[in-house]
N, C-alpha and C positions, 0 to 999 in steps of 0.2 A: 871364569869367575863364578862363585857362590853367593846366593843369598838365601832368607827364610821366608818362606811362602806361608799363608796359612789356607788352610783349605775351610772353605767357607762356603755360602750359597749363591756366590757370583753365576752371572748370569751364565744356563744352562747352551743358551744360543751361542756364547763365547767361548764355554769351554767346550763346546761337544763339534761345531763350527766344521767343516771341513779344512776352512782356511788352518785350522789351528791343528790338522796334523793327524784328526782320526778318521778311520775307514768305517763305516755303519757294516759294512758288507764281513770283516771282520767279526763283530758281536752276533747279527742278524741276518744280514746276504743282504743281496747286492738289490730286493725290491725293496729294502726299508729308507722311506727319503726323510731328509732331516728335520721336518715337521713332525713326523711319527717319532723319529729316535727323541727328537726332546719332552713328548706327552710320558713316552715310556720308561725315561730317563728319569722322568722325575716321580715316580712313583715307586721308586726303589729307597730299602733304608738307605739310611744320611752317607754310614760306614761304606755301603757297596757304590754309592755315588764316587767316593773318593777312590776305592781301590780302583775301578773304571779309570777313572780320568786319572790316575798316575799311569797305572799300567799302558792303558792304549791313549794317550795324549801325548805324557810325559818322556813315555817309552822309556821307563824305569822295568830291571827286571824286579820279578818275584825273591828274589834275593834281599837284593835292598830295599823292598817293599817289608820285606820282612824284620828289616832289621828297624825301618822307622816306628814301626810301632811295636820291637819286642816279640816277637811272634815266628815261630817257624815258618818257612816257604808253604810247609802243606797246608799251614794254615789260611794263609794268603790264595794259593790255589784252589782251594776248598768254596773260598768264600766268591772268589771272583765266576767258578763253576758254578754258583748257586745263584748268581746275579743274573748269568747268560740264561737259566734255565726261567728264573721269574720272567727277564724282558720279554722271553718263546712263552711264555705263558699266555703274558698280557697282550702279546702280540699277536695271540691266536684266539683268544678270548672273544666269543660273541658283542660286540658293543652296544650295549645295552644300558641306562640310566635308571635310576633311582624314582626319575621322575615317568618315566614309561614304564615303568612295573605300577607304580599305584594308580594307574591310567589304567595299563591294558590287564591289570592282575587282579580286578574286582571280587572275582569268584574266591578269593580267598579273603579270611579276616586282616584286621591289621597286624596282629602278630605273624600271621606265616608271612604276611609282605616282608617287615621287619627282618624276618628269620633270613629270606633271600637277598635284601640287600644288604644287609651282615655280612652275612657266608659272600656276598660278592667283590664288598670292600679287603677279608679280612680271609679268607679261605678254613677259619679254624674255628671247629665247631666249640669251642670251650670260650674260646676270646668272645665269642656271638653271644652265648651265653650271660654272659658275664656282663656283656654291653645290654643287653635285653634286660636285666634282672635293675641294675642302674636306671636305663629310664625308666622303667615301671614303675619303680623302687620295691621290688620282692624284695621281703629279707630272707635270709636263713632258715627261717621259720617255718614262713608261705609254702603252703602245699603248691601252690600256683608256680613255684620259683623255677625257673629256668636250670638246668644243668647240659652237661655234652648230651649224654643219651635221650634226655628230651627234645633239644634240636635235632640232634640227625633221626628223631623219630618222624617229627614234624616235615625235615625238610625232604625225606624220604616219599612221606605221603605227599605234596605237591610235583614231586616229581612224578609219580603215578596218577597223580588226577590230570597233568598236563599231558602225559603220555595218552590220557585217553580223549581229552579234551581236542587234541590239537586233528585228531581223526574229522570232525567235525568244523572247525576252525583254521585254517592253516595259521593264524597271525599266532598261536600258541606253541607252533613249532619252534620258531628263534628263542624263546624259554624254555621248553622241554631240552633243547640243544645247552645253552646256558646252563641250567641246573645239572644236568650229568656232565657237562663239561668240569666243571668245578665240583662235583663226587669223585671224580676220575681226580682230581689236583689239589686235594684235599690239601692244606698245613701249607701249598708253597709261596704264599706271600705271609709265613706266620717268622719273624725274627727271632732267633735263639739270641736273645743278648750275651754277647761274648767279654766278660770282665777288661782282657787285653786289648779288646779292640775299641772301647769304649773309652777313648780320650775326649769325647765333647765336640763341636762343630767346630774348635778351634786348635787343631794338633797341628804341629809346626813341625816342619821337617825341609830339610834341606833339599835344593833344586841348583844345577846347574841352570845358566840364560848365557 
């Protein structure tokens, strides 16, 4: 029997659940426990959330994944290879808060804070910019105004003041480690919006039960 599903933001505990049919050990091996897979789960776009949970829940192939929303299989693989490689991102990412940089991150002003907890949310130096420039409110104008090559100028230099900092300090290690972390991973939590794959938090697509 058929019915229509929609894929939606029901809870991540439910759909991601062992009880309901997925292996963590598949996306991320066999040390990631289901507390972790749902912080990392959810910080993925809305689009990779769903191909996820058809693929490895639904255990739909790549075929018919493709065909629900119009879109070639490579495309579908493309996207679902780019989901596993953010969760190994985030998964290896130093854990570090927003609120422990402007604690232990004194030594710099509030823009370079800003600049690293941008680039930490957001991996891309242009989107930082862009968010930097809004809450200031630089315009166009402003010599002051934010672009790429001025953050990766900025975020550059905090990476070399913590490299020499942390000689002194060991607590400035876990951000000298952080900040080249995310140099080396430059763009991969930045989403290329895909026209095709963009049906909305409500695309409806068929499910055997």
């Amino acid at each position: 029997m058929s019915s229509l599903k929609i894929v939606d933001n029901i809870s991540i505990e439910k759909r991601y659940s062992n009880e309901d049919g997925i292996q963590y050990g598949e996306i991320l091996g066999s040390s990631v426990t289901p507390d972790d897979f749902e912080n990392l789960i959810s910080q993925l776009p809305d689009r990779e959330r769903d191909l996820i949970d058809l693929y490895y829940r639904e255990r739909k192939n790549q075929k018919d994944i493709a065909k629900m929303f119009g879109v070639t299989q490579g495309a579908v693989s493309s996207r679902l290879i780019r989901a596993k490689e953010r969760l190994e991102f985030l998964r290896k990412m130093p854990k570090i808060t927003s609120e422990d940089i402007d604690k232990d991150l004194n030594m710099f002003g509030e823009l370079e804070r800003d600049i690293i907890k941008i680039m930490l949310e957001t991996t891309c130096q242009s989107k930082t910019a862009h968010m930097l420039n809004k809450k200031y409110g630089w315009s166009e104008m402003e010599k002051k105004r934010m672009t790429q090559v001025k953050v990766r100028h900025r975020f550059l230099k905090c990476i070399i003041s913590l490299k020499n900092s942390k000689k002194d300090n060991k607590k400035y290690d876990k951000y000298y480690r952080l900040l080249e972390y995310l140099k080396k991973n430059l763009y991969m939590l930045h989403e290329v919006k895909l026209p095709h794959f963009d049906r909305g938090s409500s695309a409806i697509f068929s499910v055997n039960i």
